[in-house]
C-alpha positions in Angstrom: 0.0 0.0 0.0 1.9 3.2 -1.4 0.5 6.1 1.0 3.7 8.3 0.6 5.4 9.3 -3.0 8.9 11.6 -3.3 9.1 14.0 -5.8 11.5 16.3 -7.0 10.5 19.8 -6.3 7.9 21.2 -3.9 4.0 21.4 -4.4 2.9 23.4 -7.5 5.3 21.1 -9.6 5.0 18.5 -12.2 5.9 15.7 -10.4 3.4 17.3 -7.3 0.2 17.1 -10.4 1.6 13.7 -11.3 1.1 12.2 -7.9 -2.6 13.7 -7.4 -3.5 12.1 -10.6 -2.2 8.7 -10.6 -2.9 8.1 -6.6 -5.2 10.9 -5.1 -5.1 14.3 -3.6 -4.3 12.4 -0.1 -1.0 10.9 -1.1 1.5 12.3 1.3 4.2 14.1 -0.9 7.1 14.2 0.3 9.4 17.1 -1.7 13.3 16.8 -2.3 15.5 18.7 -3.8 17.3 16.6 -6.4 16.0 12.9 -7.9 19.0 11.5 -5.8 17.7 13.2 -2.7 14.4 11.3 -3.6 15.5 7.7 -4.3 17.6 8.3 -0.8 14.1 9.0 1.2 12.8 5.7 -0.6 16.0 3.4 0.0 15.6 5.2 4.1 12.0 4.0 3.9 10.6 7.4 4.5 8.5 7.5 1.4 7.0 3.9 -0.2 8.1 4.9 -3.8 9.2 7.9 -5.7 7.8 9.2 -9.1 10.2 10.1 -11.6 10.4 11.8 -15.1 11.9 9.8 -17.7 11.4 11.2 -21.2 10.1 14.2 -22.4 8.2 14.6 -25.9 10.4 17.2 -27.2 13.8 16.9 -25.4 14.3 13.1 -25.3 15.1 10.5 -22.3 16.3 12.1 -19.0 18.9 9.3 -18.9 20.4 9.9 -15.4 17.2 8.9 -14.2 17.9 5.7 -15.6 21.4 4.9 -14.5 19.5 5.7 -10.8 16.9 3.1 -11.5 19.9 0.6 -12.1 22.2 1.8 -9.6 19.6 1.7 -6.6 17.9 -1.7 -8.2 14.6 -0.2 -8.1 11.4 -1.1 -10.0 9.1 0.4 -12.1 5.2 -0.6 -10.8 3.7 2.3 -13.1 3.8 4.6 -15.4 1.9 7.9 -16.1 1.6 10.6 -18.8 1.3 14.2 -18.5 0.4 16.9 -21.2 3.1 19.4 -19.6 1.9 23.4 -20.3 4.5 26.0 -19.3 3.0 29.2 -18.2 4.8 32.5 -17.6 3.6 34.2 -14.3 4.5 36.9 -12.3 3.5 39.1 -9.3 0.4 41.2 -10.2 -0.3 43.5 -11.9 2.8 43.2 -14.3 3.4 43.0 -17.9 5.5 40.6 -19.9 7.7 43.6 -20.6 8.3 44.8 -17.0 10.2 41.2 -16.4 13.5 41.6 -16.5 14.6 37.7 -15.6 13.0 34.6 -15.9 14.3 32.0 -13.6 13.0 27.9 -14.3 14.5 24.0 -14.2 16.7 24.4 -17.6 14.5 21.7 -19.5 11.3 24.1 -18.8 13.8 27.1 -20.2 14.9 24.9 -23.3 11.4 23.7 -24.1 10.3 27.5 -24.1 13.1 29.2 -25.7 11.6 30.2 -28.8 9.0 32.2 -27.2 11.8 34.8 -25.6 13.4 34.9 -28.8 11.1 37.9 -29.0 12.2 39.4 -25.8 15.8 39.6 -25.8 15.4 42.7 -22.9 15.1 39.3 -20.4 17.7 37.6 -18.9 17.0 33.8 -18.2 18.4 32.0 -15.5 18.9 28.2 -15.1 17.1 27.4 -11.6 16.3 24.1 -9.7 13.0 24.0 -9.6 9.9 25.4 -11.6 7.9 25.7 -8.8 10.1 26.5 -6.1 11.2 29.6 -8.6 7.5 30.7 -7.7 7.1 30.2 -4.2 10.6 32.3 -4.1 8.7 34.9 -6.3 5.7 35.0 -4.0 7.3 34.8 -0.8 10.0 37.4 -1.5 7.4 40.0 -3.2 10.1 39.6 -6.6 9.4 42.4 -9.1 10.5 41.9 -12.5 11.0 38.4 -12.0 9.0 35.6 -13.9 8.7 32.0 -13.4 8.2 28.9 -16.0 5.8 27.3 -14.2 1.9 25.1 -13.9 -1.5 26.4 -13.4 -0.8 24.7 -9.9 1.9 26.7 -8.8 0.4 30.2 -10.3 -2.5 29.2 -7.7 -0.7 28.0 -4.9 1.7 30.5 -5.0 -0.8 33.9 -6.2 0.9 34.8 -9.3 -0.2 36.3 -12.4 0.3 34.2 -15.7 0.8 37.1 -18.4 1.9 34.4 -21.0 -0.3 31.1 -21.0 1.5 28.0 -22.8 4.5 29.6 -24.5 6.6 25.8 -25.0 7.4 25.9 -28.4 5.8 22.0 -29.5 2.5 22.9 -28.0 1.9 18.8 -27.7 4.2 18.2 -24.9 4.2 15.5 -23.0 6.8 14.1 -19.9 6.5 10.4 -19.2 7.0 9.4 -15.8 7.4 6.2 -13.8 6.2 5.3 -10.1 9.6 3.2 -8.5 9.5 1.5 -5.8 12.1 -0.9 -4.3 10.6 -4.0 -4.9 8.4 -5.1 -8.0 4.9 -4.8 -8.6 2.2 -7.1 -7.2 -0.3 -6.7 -10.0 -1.8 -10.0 -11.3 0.3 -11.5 -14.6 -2.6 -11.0 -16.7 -2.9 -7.4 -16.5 0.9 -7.0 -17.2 1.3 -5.6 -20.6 4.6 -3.3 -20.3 8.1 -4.4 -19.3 11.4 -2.4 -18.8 14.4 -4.2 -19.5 18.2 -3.6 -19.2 20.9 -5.5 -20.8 24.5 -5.8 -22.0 26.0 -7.2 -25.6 29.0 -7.8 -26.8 30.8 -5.7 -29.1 30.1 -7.6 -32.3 28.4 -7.6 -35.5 24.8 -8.1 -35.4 24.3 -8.4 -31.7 21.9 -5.8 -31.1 19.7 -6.9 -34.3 19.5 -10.5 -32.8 18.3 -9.2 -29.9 15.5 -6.9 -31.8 14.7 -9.8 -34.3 13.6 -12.3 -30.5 11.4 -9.5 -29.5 9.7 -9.0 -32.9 9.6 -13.2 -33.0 7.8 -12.9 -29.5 5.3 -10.6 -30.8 7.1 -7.9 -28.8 6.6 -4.2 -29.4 9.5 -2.7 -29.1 8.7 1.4 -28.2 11.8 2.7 -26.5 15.5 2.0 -27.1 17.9 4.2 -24.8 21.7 3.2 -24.5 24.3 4.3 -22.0 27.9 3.9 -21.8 29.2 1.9 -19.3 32.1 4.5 -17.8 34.1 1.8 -16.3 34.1 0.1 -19.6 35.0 2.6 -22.6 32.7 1.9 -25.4 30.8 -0.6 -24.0 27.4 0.2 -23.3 24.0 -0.8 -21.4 21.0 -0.9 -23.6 17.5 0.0 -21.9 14.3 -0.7 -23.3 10.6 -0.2 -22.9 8.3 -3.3 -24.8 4.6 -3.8 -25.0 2.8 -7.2 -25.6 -0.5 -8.7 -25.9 -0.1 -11.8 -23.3 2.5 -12.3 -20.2 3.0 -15.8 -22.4 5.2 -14.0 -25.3 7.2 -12.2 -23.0 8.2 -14.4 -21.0 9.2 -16.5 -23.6 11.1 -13.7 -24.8 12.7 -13.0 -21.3 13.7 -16.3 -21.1 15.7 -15.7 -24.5 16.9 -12.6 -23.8 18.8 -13.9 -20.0 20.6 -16.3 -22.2 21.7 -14.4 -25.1 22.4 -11.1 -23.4 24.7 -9.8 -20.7 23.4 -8.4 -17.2 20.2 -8.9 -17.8 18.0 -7.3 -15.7 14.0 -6.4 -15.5 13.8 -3.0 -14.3 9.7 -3.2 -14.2 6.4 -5.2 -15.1 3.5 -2.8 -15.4 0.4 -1.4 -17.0 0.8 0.8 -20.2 -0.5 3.7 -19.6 -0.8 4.7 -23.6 -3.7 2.3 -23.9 
């Protein structure tokens, strides 16, 4: 029973909208400053899992968040999606062109950055959080200073929006995944979503062997992320996300899969959350 969730950021955050959707508006949220601050309040058993962006729609995989996953041996029990609209806001009664600086997480900054193309009078400043930028704002009474930030935190924290959705892909979505540090105890038949990790030699047509079991296991193969193993120069770890119709086909192709690749590893069994 999951009853506490770490996020990183405060309230008024992305990761604070994620947990009221996929638990409810009673989850205790427990905020942290960093993802490694988070994952350390699950592995000290002060929060029961920790949800975690992994890819964005515009900007690609947030792969550090996947070397944590590994590193800690933590599990993936869900996933959720989240239409992600960045909203300019600012004390009252203000005007976009009284803001001097605009502070915001730099992925919120680099997602936007078209839009201030047209205001090169303001300064923007690479921050740690998007939310926490507008509880600073709010608590500090900060004139001339802007935040990137949610309808949430423009509510919680009595700001203005004087620009609404100003991301430049207007479709923009973050996926995020609910860890915890043991696997998920949904029933087999309502699995339809795995996370894998694994390891291949450095030879021709490894990687393609691998891709040609999953597609023979009526596997769908939808994300394919690789990281370099640092203590191994060009050797890498391959992550990957697959969907599939019946438990039946993937575990057949699991079964494959531990014998033909290296450091195998499931990193999560879950529900897909794109059907």
């Amino acid at each position: 029973m999951i009853k506490s969730v770490a996020i990183q950021g405060i309230k008024g955050s992305f990761h604070h909208i994620v947990s009221q959707q996929y638990f409810n508006e009673a989850i205790v949220v427990n905020e942290c400053l960093s993802f490694d601050n988070a994952v350390d309040s699950l592995m000290r058993k002060k929060s029961d899992a920790v949800i975690m962006a992994i890819e964005n729609s515009i900007v690609g995989s947030i792969i550090p968040n996947y070397a944590l996953i590994d590193k800690n041996e933590l599990h993936i029990i869900g996933e959720h999606y989240l239409d992600i609209q960045h909203h300019l806001m600012a004390l009252p009664n203000q005007n976009i062109e009284d803001i001097k600086e605009v502070y915001s997480h730099p992925m919120a900054l680099l997602q936007c950055k078209e839009f201030f193309k047209k205001y090169p009078h303001i300064k923007l400043v690479e921050d740690k959080d998007t939310a926490e930028v507008a509880q600073r704002i709010n608590k500090q009474q900060l004139k001339h200073v802007a935040a990137i930030a949610s309808t949430l935190a423009s509510e919680l924290f009595e700001l203005q929006i004087i620009a609404h959705s100003i991301q430049t892909i207007k479709h923009n979505e973050t996926r995020f995944v609910i860890v915890k540090t043991s696997n998920s105890e949904i029933p087999e038949n309502e699995i339809n979503k795995a996370s894998l990790k694994f390891e291949l030699e450095h030879k021709r047509g490894s990687l393609a062997t691998i891709l040609n079991v999953l597609s023979d296991c009526k596997l769908n193969l939808t994300k394919i992320q690789s990281l370099p193993k640092i203590e191994t120069p060009w050797k890498y770890a391959f992550f990957v996300d697959v969907t599939f119709e019946t438990y039946k086909d993937y575990n057949k192709a699991k079964s494959i899969m531990q014998i033909m690749a290296q450091d195998f590893k499931v990193l999560g069994e879950y529900k897909n959350a794109k059907l």
